[in-house]
N, C-alpha and C positions, 0 to 999 in steps of 0.2 A: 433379678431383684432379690431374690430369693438365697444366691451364690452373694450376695455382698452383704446381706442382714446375717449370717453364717460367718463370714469375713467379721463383721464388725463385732459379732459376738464372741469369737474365739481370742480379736484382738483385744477386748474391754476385760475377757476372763483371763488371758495371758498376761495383760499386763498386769490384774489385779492382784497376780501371784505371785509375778517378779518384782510389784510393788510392795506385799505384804514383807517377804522374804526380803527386800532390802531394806525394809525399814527394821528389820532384825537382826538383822548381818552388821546396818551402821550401829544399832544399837547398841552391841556388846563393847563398840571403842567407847562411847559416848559414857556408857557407864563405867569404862576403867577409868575413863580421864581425872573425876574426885580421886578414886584412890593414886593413881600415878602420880597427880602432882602434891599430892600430899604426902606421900612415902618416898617421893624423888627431890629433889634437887633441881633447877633447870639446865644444870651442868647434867645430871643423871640423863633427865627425860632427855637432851640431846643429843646426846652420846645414840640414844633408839631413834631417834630424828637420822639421824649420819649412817646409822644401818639401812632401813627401811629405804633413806633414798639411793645406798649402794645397790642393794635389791634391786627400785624401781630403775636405776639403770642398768644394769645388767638384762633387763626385759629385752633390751634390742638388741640383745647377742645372742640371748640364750632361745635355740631354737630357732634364730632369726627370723620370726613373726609367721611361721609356718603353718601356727591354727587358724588363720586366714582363710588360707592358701586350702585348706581342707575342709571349711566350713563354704566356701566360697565352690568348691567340687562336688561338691553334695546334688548341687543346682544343674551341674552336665550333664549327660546323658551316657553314665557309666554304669557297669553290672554292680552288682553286691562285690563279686568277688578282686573287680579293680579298684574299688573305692577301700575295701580295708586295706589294700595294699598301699595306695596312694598314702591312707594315714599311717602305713609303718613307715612309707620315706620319710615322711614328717619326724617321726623319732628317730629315725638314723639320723636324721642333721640335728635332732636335741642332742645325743649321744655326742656326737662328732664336736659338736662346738663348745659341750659345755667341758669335754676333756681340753680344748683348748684356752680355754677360761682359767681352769684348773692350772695348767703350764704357766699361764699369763699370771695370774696370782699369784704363784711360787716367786716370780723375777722381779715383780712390781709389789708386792704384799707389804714392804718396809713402807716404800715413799706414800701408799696411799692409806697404812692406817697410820702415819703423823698426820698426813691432810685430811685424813675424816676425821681426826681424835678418839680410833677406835681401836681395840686392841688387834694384832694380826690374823689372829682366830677367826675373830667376826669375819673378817676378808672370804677366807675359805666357806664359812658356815653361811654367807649372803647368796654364793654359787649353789650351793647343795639345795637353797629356800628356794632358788630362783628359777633352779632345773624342777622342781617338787608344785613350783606355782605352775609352770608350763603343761606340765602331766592334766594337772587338776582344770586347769582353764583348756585345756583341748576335750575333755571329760566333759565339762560346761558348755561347751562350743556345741557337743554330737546332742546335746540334750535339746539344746537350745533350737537349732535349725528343725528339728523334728516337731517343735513345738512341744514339748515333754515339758509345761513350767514347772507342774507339781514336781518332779524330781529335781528339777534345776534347785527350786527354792530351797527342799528340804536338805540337800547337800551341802548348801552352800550356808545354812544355817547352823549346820550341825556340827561342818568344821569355826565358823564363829565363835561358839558356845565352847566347843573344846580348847580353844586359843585364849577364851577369858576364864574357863579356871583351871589353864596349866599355868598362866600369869598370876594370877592369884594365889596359886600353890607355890609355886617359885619364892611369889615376894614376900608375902604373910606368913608361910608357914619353914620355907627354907631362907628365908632373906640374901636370895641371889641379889637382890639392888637390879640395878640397869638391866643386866643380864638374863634375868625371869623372862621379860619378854623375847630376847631373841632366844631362849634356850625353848619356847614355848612357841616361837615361829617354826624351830628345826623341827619340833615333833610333830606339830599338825601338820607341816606340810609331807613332812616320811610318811606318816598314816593315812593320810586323804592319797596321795599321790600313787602309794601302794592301794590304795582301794579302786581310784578309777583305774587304774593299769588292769587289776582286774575283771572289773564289769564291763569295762572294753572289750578283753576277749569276749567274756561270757555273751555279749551280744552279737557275737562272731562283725567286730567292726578296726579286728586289728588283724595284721598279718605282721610279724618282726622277719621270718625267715626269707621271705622271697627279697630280695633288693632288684629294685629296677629304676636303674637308671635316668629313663624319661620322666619316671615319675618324680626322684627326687629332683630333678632340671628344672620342670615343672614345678615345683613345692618354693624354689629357690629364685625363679623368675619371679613371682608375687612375690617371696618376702622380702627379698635382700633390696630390691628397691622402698622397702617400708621402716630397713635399719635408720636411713636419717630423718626420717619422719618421727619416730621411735625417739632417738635421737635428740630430736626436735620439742617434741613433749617434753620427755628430759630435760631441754634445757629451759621449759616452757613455767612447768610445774616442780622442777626437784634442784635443778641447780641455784637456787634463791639460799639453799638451808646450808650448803657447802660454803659458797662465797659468804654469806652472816655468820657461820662459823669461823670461817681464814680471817677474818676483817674485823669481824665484831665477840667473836669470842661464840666455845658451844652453848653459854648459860642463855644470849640473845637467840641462839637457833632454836634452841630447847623450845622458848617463851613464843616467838615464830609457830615452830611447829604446832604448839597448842592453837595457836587460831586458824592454821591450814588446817589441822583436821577437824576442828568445828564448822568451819565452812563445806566441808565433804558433806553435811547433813544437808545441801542443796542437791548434791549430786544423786541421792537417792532416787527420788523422785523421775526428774530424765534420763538416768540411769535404766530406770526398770521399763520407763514407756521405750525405749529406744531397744532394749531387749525383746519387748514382743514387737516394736516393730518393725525389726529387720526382718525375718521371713514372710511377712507381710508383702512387704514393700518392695523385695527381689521378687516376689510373685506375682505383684502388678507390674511392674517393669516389665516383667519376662512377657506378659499378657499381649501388655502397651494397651489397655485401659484406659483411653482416654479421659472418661469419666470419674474413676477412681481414681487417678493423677493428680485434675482437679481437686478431688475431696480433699487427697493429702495435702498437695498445696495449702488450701486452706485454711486446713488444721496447722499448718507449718507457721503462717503466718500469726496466727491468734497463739499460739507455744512458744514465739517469741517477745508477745506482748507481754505474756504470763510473769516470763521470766527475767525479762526486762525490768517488772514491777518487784517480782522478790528480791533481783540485787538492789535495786533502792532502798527494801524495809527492811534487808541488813542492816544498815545502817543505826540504824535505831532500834532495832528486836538484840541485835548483837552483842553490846556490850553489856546486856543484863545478862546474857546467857554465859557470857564471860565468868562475870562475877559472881554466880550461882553454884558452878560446875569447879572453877579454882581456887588451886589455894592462892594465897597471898601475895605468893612470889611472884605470880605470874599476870598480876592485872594488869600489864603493859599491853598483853593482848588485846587490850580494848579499841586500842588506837588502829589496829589494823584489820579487825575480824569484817567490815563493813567490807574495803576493798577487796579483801580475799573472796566474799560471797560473791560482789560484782563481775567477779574476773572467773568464778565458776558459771556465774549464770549467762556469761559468754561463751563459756565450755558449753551446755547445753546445747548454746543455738547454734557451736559449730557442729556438733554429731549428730544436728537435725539433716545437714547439709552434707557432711561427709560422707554418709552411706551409700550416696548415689556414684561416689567416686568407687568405690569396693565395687561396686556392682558392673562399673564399664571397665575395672580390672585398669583403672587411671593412675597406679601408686603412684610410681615416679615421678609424676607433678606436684600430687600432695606431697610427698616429701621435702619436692623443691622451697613448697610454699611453708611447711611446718619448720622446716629447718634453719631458714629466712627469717622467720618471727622467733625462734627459737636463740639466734643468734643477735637479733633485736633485744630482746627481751634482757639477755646479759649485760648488754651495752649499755641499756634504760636503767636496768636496778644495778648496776655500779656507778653511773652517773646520780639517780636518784636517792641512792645508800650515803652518799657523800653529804648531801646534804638534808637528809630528814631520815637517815636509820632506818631500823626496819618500819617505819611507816613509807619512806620510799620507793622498798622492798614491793612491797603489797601493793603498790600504785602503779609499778611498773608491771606489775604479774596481771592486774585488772586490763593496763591499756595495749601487752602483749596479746591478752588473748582476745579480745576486740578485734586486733587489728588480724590474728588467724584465723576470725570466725567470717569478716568480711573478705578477707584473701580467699576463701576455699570458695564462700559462696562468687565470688565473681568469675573464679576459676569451672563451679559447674556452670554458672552459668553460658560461659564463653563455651565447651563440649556439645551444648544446647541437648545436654542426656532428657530432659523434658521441658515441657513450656512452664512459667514461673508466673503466666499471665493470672490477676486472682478471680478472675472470673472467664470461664468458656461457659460457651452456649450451645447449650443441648440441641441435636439434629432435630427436626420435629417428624 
């Protein structure tokens, strides 16, 4: 009893710090958004829409999802001295891939900054952010599994803070326009990126000289089956702002974008319980706690209630917050900020449910199923774009991610990785 009041406290103080810290990380966008749309254009702010989601897909290549794969290794039964070598494979396929990216951009860099509407530059400078976010979220990853929240949070706030006033110095004081912010993505991410690369060492938890083979095989079984999962997301959450930009022009993606990233203020919240409690949770698995299982279960099922009720009081909390936070141009937002919450707060209930997939090391199914809804999802908001704009947009993006939160769970389900029953009965 005593080992699980210890459990419950470390997890109520863990999360309270990956809660504090996210609600400070989302805050720094929340408060460029007054200044961004009022010193941009929805032409401008989209153009940063068409970057960001170049970025966010580039994630499944870069690295090919390999902090997984080393966060997930932590949990076997390896020395100190195979485990930091295990994470320098992990960087040998950063390295390796992202000079392929590199090549890739040089041949393709014309056709896809006319299809983003963004200058060629960006193209290159999306791979540099995107190899520089890898470093940093593998950084975040070794903090995280250790249960280290104080340092997770304060890093992850720090580079925040740095990101809202190089944007700010950019726009106000240099008047780059659009470009403040990527010009302010490339520098935080070189700075953070160089910083965990060295408190990596300094915790003796990298090795770069040895290369061993089994281990990168190993790094690239878990991830390379996670590219169309990866993928799948992409097409879940990012491909919505490319097709409203090709269809509907970048000023519609722009005004889009502002209610997808007001809606990320849901995300905070399960974001940060779901960072403390993946080590948690791989720890009673490993256990097989039957009684702890239970507990989680049940909490599982009342965190879907929870959140089930916020995407409905979207609906009606949203467009004031629209209208408070924008300028003028952009109160179109109003018509969609309701579905984009709903279609988060089914994000939620599927990373309630996915973790248990990571932990039986299940990718290749989830990807089958993220990839499948992914490829749904495109079908829905072009069919539903045709006729109600980007309000269709956002309807399809709520009823895709529905339909992946119910896929994944019927898929743990089916593995039977634990019972789902909401009540067991204690032995006497």
């Amino acid at each position: 009893m005593k080992y699980c009041r210890l459990n419950s406290m470390s997890l109520l103080k863990n999360s309270s710090i990956y809660l504090f810290s996210n609600i400070l990380n989302a805050l720094v966008p929340f408060l460029l958004l007054p200044i961004l749309t009022h010193k941009l254009s929805p032409e401008g702010y989209g153009e940063i829409a068409m970057f960001q989601t170049l970025v966010s897909g580039l994630a499944a290549l870069t690295g090919l999802n390999t902090i997984g794969a080393a966060n997930r290794c932590y949990y076997d039964d390896l020395t100190s001295d195979e485990l930091k070598k295990y994470n320098g494979a992990c960087f040998h396929v950063l390295a390796i891939s992202s000079f392929l990216l590199i090549l890739l951009g040089g041949i393709f860099s014309a056709s896809l900054s006319k299809w983003l509407s963004i200058p060629v530059s960006w193209i290159f400078f999306a791979i540099i952010v995107s190899a520089g976010n890898f470093i940093i979220q593998f950084r975040l990853g070794q903090w995280q599994i250790r249960g280290r929240a104080w340092r997770f949070g304060m890093f992850q706030v720090s580079q925040s803070l740095l990101l809202f006033l190089l944007t700010i110095a950019f726009l106000l004081y240099f008047g780059f326009g659009a470009a403040s912010r990527i010009n302010a993505m490339i520098l935080a991410a070189a700075l953070f990126s160089i910083f965990s690369f060295i408190t990596l060492y300094k915790e003796n938890l990298l090795a770069l000289m040895s290369f061993r083979i089994e281990f990168i095989k190993d790094t690239l079984k878990f991830g390379v089956p996670l590219v169309p999962h990866i993928i799948g997301i992409f097409f879940l959450s990012a491909i919505d702002r490319i097709l409203i930009n090709n269809k509907l022009g970048v000023g519609e993606a722009g005004i889009y974008m502002l209610g997808f990233q007001l809606s990320l203020g849901m995300v905070v919240i399960f974001d940060a319980i779901n960072k403390a409690l993946i080590p948690w949770l791989f720890r009673i698995l490993s256990a097989n706690d039957i009684e702890k299982i239970s507990q989680l279960v049940r909490f599982t099922y009342f965190y879907f209630i929870i959140l089930a009720f916020l995407g409905g009081l979207s609906f009606w909390i949203g467009p004031y917050i629209v209208r408070w936070l924008a300028g003028s141009e952009y109160q179109q937002a109003t018509s969609v900020i309701g579905w984009l919450c709903l279609g988060q707060a089914f994000n939620g209930m599927y990373l309630m449910v996915t973790n248990y997939l990571f932990y039986a090391k299940r990718t290749g199914r989830l990807s089958i199923v993220t990839i499948s809804c992914g490829v749904l999802n495109i079908l829905l908001l072009i069919s539903f774009m045709k006729y109600n704009g980007i309000i269709g947009v956002a309807m399809a993006f709520a009823l895709s991610m529905f339909i992946r939160f119910i896929s994944t769970w019927i898929l743990v389900l089916k593995l039977n990785i634990i019972s789902w029953r909401f009540l067991i009965k204690k032995k006497m």
